[in-house]
C-alpha positions as a LaTeX table, in Angstrom:
\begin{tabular}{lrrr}
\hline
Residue & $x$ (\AA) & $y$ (\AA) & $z$ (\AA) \\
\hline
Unk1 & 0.00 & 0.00 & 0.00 \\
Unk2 & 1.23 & 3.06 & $-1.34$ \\
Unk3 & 2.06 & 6.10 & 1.64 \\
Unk4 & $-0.20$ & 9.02 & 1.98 \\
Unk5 & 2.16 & 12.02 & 0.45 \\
Unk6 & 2.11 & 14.51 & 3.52 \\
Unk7 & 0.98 & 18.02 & 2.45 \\
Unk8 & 3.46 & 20.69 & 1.99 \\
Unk9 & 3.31 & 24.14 & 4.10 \\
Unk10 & 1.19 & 26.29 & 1.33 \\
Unk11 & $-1.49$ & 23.21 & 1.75 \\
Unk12 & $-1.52$ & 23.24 & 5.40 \\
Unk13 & $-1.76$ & 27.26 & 5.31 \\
Unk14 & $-4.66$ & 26.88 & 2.46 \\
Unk15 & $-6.84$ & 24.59 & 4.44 \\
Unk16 & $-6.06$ & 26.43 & 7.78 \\
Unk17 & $-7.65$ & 29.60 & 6.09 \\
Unk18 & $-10.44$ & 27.25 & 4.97 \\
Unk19 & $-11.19$ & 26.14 & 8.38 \\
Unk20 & $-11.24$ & 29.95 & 9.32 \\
Unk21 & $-13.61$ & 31.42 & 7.09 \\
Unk22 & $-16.16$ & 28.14 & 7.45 \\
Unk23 & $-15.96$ & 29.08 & 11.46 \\
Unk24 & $-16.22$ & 32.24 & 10.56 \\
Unk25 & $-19.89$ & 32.34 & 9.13 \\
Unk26 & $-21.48$ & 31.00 & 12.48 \\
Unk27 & $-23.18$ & 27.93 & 10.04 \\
Unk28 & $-21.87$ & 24.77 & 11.99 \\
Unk29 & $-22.86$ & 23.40 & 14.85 \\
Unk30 & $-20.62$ & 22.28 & 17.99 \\
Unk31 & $-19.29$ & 19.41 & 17.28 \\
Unk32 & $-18.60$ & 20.68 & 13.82 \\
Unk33 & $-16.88$ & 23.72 & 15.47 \\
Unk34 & $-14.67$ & 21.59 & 18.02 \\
Unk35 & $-13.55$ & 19.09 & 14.83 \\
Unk36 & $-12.55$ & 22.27 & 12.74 \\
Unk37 & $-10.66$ & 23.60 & 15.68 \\
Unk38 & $-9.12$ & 20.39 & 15.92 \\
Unk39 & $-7.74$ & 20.17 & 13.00 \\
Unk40 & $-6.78$ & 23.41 & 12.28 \\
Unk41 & $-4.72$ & 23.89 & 15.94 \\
Unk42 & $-3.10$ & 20.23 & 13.91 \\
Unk43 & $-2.69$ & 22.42 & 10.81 \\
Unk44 & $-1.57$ & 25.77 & 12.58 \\
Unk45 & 1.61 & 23.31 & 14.48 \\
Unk46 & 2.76 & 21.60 & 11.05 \\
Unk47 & 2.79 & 25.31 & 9.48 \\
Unk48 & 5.04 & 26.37 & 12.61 \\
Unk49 & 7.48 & 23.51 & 12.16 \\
Unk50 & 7.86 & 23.97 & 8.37 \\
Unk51 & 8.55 & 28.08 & 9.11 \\
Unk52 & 10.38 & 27.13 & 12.04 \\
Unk53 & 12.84 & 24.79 & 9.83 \\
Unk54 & 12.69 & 27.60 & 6.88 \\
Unk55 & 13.98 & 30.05 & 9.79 \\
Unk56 & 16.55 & 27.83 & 10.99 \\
Unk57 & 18.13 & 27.26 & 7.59 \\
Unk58 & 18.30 & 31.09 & 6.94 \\
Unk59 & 20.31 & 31.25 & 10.03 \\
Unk60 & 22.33 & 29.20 & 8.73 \\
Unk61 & 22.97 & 30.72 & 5.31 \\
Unk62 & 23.42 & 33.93 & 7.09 \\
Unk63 & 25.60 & 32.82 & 9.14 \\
Unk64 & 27.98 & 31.05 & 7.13 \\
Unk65 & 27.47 & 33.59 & 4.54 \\
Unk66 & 27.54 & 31.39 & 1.46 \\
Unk67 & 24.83 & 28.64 & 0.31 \\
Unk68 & 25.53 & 25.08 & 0.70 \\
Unk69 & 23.18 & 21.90 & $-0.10$ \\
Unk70 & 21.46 & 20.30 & 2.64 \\
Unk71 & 18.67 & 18.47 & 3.13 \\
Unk72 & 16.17 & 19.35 & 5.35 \\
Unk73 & 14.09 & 17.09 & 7.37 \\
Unk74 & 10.12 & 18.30 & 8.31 \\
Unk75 & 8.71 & 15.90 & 11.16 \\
Unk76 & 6.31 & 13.73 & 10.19 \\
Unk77 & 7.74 & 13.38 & 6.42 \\
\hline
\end{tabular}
């Protein structure tokens, strides 16, 4: 059986802004509510890894001041 690809950050961000606006309009009920917030609060933690990783490689470039190839590792990939 084939893995599930993970979604990258722009996918995470997209749906998180989905889950924002449906919230937004006051249509759902509880428990509709309480799963959106679920998953977003999942959503809004993967997005804060990936930018956290992003971040930590700039420092890096910065601070060695030239560009090298790396590979980075997200969690959960």
């Amino acid at each position: 059986m084939a893995k599930k690809k993970e979604a990258t950050f722009e996918e995470n961000l997209a749906r998180l802004e989905e889950i924002v606006s449906e919230m937004e309009t006051g249509d759902a009920n509880l428990t509709e509510l309480l799963e959106k917030y679920s998953e977003g609060v999942e959503l809004s933690k993967k997005c804060a890894a990936a930018l956290k990783i992003a971040g930590d490689t700039m420092d890096l470039l910065i601070k060695d001041g030239k560009a090298e190839e790396f590979q980075l590792e997200i969690e959960g990939e």
